[in-house]
N, C-alpha and C positions, 0 to 999 in steps of 0.2 A: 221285301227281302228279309224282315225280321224273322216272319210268320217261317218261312221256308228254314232259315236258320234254324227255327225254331222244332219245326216238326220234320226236315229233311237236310240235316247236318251235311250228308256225302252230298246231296245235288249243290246244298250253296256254295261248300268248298271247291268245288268242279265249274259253280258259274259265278264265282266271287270275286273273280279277275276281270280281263279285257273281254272285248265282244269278239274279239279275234280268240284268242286264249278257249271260251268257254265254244265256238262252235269245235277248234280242235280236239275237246274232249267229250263231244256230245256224243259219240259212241259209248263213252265208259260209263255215263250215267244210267241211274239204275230206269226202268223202263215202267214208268207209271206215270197216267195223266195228272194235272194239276191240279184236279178233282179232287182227286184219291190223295196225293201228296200233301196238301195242304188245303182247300176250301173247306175239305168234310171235317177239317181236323180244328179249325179255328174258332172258337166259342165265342167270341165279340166280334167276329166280322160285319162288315155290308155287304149285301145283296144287289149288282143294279141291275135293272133293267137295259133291253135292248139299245131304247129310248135317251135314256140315261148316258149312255156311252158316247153318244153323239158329239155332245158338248162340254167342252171343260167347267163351264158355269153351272152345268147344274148338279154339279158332283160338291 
């Protein structure tokens, strides 16, 4: 949530509330994948693999 803060101020204020709250306004957000919004934009990120996902231990 930082990153998105960070690099997509309107999406976080739109999804920075409840999960009820944030699907009501998922029409008003702007229409870019999570890609484009933040992963390409992140300079110290990680990367995981499919593999990776699997399990919380090996993260």
């Amino acid at each position: 949530m930082r990153e998105l803060r960070i690099h997509q101020p309107e999406i976080y204020q739109l999804s920075a509330t409840s999960y009820a709250d944030t699907l009501a306004q998922f029409e008003a957000m702007p229409n870019i994948s999570i890609d484009y919004a933040v992963a390409e934009e992140v300079q110290n990120g990680k990367y995981l693999e499919e593999d990776d996902i699997v399990r919380f231990d090996s993260v």
